[in-house]
N, C-alpha and C positions, 0 to 999 in steps of 0.2 A: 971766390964768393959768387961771380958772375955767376958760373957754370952751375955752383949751388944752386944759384935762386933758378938757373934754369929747368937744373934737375927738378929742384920742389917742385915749380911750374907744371916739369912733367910729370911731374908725379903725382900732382894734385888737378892735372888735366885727366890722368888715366885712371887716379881712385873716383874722380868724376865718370867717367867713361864705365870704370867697373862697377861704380852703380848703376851706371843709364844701364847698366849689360845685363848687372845681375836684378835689377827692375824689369830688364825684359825678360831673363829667363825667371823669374817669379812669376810673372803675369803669363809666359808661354805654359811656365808649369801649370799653371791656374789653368787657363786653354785646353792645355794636354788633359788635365783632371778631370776637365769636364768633359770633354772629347773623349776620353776612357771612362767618365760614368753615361755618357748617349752611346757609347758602344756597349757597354752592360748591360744598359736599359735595351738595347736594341737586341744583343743578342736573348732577355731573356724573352720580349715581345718574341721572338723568332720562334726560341726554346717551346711559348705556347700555343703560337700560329701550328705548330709543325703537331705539337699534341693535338693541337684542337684537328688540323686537317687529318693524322692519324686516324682521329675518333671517327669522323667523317666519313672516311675513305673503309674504316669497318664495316660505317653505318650504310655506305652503300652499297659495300657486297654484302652485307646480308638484307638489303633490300631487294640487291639484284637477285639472290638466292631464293627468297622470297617468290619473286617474278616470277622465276625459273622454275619454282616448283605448282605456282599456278597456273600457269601456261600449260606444264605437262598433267594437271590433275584434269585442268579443262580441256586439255586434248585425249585424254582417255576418256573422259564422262561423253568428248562427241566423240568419240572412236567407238563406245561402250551404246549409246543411244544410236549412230546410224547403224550397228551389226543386229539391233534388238529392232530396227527401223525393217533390214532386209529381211531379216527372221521373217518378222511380219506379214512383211510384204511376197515372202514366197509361200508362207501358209497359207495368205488371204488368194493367189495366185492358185495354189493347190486346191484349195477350199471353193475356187471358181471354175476350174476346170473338172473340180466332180461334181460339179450342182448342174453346167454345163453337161456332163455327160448321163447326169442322171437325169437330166430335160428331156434330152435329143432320144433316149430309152422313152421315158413317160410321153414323149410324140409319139413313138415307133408306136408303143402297147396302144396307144389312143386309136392311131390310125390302124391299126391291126381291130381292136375293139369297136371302132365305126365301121369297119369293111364286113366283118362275122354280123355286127347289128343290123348292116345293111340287106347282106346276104338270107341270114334267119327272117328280117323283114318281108324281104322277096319272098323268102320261101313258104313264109306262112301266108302271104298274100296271094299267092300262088293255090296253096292248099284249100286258100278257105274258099279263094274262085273256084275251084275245084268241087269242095265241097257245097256250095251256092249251085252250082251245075248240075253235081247227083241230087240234089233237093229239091230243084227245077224240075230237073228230069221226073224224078222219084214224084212230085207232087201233079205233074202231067201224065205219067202214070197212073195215080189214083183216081185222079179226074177221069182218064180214060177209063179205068174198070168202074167206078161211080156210073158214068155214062150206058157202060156198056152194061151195067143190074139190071139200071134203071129202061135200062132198053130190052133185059131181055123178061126183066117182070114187069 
């Protein structure tokens, strides 16, 4: 009977024990439950972090696409205005060197046309001295035969 009541003893020591045990694996299961619904929950936060940075990481290759294709519209528009810049500027270049060469012509003809005016100048100043000369002469002349009527009637 000893042995009984020792048994019961242990027996009502260890269905004590296998509740404190299975209270603790209740309340671990509890733990574990909730530890596997914060991993749920976490995995699905992840699930939309990863959508959301997805979206993201679209949105900014085609921003960067975006960039990439302004970059090259605006490197052609200055690629497209300085060749329309040199155009320009070799016309206005050409357009200077024949106004240039049609000067240095309209100097030449000037100075050709002042040398002939200068020349023709002389020359008729020349003639007209000339002609002031035979007029002199010619009206010393007449004076001389005037004189000499007058002297011989």
């Amino acid at each position: 009977q000893e042995e009984k009541k020792q048994l019961t003893l242990k027996v009502e020591e260890l269905e004590r024990k296998l509740e404190t045990t299975s209270a603790q694996n209740i309340e671990f299961l509890q733990v574990i439950a909730k530890r596997e619904e914060s991993i749920h929950q976490c995995q699905l936060r992840l699930e939309e972090k990863t959508r959301e940075c997805s979206s993201l990481a679209r949105q900014l290759e085609m921003a960067i696409d975006d960039a990439k294709k302004q970059v090259e519209q605006t490197r052609e528009r200055a690629i497209s205005r300085e060749r329309a810049a040199q155009s320009k500027l070799l016309d206005l270049e050409t357009q200077l060197s024949r106004t240039k060469t049609e000067l240095n012509q309209l100097r030449r003809s000037k100075e050709d046309s002042q040398r002939r005016y200068e020349s023709r100048l002389q020359d008729l100043k020349d003639r007209l001295e000339q002609s002031e000369s035979t007029n002199r002469s010619m009206q010393n002349y007449v004076q001389f035969l005037k004189s000499s009527y007058d002297n011989v009637f």
